[in-house]
C-alpha positions as CSV (number, residue, x, y, z in Angstrom):
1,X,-24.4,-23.2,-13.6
2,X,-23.3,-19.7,-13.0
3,X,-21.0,-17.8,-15.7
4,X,-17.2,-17.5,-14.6
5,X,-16.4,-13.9,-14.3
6,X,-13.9,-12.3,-16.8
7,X,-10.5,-11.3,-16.6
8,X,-9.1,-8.3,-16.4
9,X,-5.7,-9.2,-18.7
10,X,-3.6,-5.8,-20.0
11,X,-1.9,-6.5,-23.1
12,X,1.5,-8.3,-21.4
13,X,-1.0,-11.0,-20.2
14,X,-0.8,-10.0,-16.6
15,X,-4.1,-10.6,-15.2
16,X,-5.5,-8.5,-12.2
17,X,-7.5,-9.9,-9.3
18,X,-6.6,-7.5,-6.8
19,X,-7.9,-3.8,-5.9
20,X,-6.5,-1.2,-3.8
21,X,-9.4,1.4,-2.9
22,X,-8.4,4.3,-1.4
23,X,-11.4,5.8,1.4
24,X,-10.0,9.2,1.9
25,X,-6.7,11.6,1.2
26,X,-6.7,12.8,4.6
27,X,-4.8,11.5,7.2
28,X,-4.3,11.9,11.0
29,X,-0.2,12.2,10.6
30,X,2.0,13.9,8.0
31,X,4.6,11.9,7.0
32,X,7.2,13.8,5.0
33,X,7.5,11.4,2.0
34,X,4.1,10.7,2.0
35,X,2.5,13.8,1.8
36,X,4.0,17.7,1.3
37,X,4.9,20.0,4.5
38,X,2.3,21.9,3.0
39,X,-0.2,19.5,3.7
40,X,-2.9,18.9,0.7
41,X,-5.6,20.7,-0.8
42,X,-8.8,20.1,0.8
43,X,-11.6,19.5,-1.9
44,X,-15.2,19.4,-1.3
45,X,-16.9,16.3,0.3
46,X,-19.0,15.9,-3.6
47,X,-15.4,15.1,-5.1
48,X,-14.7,11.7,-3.2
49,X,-17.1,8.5,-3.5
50,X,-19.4,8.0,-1.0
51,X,-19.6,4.1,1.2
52,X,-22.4,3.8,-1.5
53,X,-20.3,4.4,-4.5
54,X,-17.4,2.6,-2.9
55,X,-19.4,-0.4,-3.1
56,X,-21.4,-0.2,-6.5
57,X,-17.8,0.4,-8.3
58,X,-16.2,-1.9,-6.0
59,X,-18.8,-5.2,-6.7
60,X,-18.8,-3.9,-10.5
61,X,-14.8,-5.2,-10.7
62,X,-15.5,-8.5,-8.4
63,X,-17.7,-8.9,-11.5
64,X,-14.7,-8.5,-13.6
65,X,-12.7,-11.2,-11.5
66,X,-11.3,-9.2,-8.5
67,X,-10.9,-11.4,-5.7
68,X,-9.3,-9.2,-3.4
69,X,-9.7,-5.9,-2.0
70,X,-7.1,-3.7,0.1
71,X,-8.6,-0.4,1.7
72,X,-6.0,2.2,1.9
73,X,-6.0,6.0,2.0
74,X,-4.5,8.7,3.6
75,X,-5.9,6.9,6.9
76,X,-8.4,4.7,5.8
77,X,-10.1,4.3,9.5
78,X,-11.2,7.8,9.3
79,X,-13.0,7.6,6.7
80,X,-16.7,8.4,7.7
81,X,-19.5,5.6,8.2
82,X,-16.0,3.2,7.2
83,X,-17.5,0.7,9.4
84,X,-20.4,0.3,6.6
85,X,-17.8,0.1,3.8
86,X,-16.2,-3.0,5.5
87,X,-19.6,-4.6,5.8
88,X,-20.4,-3.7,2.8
89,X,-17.1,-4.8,1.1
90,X,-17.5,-8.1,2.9
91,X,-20.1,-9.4,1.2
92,X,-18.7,-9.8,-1.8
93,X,-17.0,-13.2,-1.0
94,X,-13.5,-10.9,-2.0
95,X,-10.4,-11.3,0.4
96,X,-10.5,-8.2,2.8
97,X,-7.6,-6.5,3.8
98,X,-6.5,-2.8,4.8
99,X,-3.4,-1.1,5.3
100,X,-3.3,1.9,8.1
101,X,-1.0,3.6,10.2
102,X,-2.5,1.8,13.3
103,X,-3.8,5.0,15.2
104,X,-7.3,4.1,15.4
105,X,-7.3,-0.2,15.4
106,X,-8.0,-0.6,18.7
107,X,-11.6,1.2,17.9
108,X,-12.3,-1.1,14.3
109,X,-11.1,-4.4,16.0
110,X,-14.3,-5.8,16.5
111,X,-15.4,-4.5,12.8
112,X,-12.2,-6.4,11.2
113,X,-13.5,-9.8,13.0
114,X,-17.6,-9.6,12.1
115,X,-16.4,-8.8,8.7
116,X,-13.5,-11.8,7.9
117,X,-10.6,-9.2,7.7
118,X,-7.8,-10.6,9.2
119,X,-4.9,-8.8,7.0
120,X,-3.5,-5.5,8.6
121,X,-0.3,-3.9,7.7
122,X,0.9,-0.9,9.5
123,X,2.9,1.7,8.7
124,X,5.9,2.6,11.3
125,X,8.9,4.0,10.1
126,X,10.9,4.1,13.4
127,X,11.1,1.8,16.4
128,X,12.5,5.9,18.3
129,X,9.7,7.8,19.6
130,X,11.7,11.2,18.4
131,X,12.6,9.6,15.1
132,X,8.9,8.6,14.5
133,X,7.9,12.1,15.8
134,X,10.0,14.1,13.4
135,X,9.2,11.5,10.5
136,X,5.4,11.9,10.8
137,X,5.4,15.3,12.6
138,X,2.7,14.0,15.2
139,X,3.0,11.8,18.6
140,X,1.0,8.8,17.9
141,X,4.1,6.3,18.5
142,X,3.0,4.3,21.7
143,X,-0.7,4.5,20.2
144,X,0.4,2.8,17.3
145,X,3.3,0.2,19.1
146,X,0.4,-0.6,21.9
147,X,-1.7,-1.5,18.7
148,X,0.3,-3.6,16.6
149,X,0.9,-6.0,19.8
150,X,-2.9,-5.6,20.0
151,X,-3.3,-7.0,16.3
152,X,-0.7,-9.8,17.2
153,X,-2.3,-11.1,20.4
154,X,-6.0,-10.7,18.3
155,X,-4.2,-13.5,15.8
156,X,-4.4,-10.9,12.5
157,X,-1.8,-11.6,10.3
158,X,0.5,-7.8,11.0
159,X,3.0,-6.8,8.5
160,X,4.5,-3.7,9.8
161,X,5.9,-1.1,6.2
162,X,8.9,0.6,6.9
163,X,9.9,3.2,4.2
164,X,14.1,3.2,4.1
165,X,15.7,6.7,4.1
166,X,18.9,6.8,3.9
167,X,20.0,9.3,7.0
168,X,16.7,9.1,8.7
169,X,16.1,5.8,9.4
170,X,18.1,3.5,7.6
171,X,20.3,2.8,10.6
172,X,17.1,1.1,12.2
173,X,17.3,-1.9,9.6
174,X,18.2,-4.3,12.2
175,X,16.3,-3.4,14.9
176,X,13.6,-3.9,12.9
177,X,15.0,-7.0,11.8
178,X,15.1,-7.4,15.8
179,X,11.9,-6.5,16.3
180,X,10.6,-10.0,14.9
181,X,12.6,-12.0,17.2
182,X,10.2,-13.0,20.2
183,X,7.2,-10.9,17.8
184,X,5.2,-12.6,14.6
185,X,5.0,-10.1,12.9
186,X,6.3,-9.4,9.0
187,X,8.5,-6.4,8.4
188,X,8.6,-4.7,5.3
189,X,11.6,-2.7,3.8
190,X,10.1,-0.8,1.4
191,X,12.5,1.5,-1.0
192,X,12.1,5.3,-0.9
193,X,9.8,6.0,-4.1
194,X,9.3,9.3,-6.0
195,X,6.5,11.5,-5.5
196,X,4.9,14.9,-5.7
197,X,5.9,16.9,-2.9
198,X,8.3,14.9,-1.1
199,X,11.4,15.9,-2.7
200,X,12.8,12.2,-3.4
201,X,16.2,11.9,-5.1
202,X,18.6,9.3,-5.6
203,X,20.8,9.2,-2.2
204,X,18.3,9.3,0.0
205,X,17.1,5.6,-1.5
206,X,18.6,2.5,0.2
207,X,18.5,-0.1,-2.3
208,X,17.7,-4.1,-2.1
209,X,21.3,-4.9,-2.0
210,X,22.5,-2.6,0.6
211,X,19.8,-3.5,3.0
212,X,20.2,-6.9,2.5
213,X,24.4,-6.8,2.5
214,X,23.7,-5.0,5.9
215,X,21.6,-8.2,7.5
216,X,24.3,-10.5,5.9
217,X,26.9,-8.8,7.6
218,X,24.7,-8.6,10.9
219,X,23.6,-12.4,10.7
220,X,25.8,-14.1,8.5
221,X,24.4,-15.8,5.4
222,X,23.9,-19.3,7.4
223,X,21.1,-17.6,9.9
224,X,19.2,-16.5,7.1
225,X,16.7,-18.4,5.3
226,X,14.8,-17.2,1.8
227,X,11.5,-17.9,2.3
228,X,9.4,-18.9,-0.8
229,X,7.6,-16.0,-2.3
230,X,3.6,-16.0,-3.1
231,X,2.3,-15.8,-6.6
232,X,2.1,-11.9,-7.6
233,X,4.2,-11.3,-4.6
234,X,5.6,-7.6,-4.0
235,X,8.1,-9.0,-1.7
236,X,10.9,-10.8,-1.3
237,X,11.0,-12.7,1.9
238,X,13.5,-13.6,4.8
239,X,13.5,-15.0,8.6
240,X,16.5,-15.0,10.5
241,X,16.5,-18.7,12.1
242,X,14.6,-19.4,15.4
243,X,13.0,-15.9,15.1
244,X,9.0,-15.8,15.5
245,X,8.6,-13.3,12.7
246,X,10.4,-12.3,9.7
247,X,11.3,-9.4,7.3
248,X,11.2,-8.2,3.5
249,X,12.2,-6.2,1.0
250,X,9.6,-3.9,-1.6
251,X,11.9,-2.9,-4.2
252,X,9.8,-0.9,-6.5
253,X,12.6,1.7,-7.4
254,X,16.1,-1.2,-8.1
255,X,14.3,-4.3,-8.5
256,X,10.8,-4.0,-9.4
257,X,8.2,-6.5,-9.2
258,X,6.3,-5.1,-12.8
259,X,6.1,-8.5,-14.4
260,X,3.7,-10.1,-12.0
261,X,1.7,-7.3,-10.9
262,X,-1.7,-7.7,-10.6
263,X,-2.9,-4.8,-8.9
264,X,-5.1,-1.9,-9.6
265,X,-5.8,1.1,-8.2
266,X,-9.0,3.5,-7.2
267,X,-8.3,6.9,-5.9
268,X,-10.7,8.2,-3.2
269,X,-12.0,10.4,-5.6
270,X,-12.7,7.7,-8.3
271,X,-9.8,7.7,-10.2
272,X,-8.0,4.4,-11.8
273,X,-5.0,4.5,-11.7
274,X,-3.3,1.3,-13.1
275,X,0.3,1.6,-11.9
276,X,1.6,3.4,-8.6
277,X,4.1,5.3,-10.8
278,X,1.0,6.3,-13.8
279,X,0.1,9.6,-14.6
280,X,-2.7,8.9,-16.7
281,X,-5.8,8.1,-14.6
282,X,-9.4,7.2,-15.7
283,X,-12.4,9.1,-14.2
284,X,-14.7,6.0,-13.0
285,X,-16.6,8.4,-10.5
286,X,-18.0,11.0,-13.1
287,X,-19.0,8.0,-15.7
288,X,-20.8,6.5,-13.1
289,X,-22.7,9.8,-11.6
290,X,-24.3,9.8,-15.2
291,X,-25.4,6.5,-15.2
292,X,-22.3,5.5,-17.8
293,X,-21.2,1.9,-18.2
294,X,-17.6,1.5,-16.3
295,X,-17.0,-1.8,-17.5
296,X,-15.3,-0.4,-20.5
297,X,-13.1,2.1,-18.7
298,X,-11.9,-0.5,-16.5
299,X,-10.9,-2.7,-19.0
300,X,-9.5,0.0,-21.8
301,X,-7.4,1.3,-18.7
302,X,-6.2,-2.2,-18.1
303,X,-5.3,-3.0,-21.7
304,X,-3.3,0.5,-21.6
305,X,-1.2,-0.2,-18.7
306,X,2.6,0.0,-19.4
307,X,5.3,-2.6,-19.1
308,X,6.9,-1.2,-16.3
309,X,6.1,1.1,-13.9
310,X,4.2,3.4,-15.8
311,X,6.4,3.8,-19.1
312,X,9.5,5.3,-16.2
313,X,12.8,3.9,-17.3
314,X,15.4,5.5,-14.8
315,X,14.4,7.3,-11.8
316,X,18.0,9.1,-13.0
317,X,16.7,10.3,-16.4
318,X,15.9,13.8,-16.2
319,X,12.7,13.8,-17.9
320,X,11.8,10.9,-16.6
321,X,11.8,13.0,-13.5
322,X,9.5,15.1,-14.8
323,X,6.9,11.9,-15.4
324,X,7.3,11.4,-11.5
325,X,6.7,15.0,-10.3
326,X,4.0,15.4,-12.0
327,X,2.3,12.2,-10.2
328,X,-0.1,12.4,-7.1
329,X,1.3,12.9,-4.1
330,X,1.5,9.2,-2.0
331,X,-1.4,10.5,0.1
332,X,-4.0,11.4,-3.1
333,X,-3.2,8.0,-4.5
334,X,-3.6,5.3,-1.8
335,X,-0.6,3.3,-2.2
């Protein structure tokens, strides 16, 4: 009989199953809170782990319990030989999933279906081709639209993240809300959160309640069902009655989700990070390079994770603001 695999418990008892690897900072658009007008650093190829090192880290925390993986990035699909890394990934008998900006699905479809991924969520911040334009600064939008319905009639399960900014897109909410009414797809509101680069502050964040207060008002509370949430659930979850999809809310800035998280972090260039909002990271990459156990660093940087997101109080407190700036950009952490 085969040994059960440990548990990766931090010190609040939270156990973690579920890994977020990050393939690549560099991405095919530039979305302005995502990633500075500047664009990043580019860093030598040696810095990031290779579809080799991907895996051996990767199968070492399935060891450690992980039972599902979610490949972000920057874009993930351009990652190079990424078609390996899905194989790869696959079989390690781990939930597959992989969140993208949809660009490149049509290419990776076939990929996604030899290897069991069925679980695609796609970034899209505007249903206006000129809103989307001057969001992400490239014209991809009827690229990434003619994918998503791709996805749909392909049967993947399509959640579609929608970042709220208040007076960029926030007037959108229910034609997103819309958007789910003949589609089955899930959307995701997901509150503007504070990064390097991408000068966040506190108006330009549209809250849980608002956005929800604004679908009330739009559908009345008798059209609107609460859907139950999963365990370790980032989400809370709505359909408007007799619609095919239905619509969330990710509110990691007002109302976050810290006490049943279960998710962990690597950065493309090997990095743990153990909360979105952490600025302490653990160098997994080098450790392994010279033939260094991991194991421990995974789980000391587990046991050290803070109560709630990453030791930040307020968003309003001004040093506290100095914790955030001084994290990753979005696009060097991998969501």
């Amino acid at each position: 009989m085969s040994a059960q695999p440990e548990k990766l418990i931090d010190s609040f008892g939270r156990v973690h199953d579920y890994l977020r690897i990050s393939l690549t900072e560099r991405c095919n658009l530039r979305c302005f809170y995502c990633m500075p007008e500047e664009g990043i650093a580019l860093r030598e190829k040696s810095v990031f782990m290779s579809a080799e090192e991907t895996f051996a880290i990767a199968k070492e925390f399935v060891s450690m319990g992980i039972k599902k993986i979610r490949l972000t990035g920057g874009e993930p699909l351009i990652k190079k030989n990424v078609s390996k890394i899905l194989h790869d990934l696959a079989s390690l008998n781990i939930e597959l999933a992989i969140t993208t900006n949809g660009i490149l699905v049509d290419q990776y479809l076939n990929d996604f279906k030899q290897t069991g991924l069925r679980a695609v969520n796609v970034s899209l911040d505007s249903l206006d081709e000129k809103s989307f334009e001057r969001i992400s600064r490239r014209n991809y939008f009827q690229r990434i639209v003619s994918n998503i319905h791709l996805l749909v009639n392909e049967g993947f399960q399509t959640k579609i993240n929608v970042v709220v900014m208040r007076g960029v897109n926030d007037h959108e909410i229910i034609d997103f809300i819309n958007y789910t009414r003949d589609l089955p797809v899930q959307i995701r509101f997901i509150e503007f959160m504070p990064f390097d680069g991408n000068n966040w502050n506190w108006e330009k964040k549209v809250s849980f309640n608002e956005i929800m207060q604004r679908v009330y008002t739009k559908f009345g509370y008798d059209d609107i069902e609460h859907l139950l949430s999963k365990p370790n659930d980032t989400t809370k979850n709505y359909r408007i009655k007799n619609f095919q999809g239905s619509f969330g809310v990710i509110s990691s800035v007002t109302n976050p989700f810290c006490d049943t998280c279960n998710r962990i972090r690597l950065t493309a260039d090997g990095k743990i990070k153990n909360c979105l909002f952490s600025q302490s990271e653990t160098d997994l990459l080098s450790a392994f390079r010279n033939g260094e156990a991991i194991r421990p660093l995974i789980i000391d940087t587990v046991l050290h994770k803070k109560k709630s997101r990453g030791g930040i109080d307020s968003f309003e407190d001004p040093d506290n603001r100095k914790l955030f700036q001084n994290n990753r950009s979005m696009t060097t952490i991998g969501g």
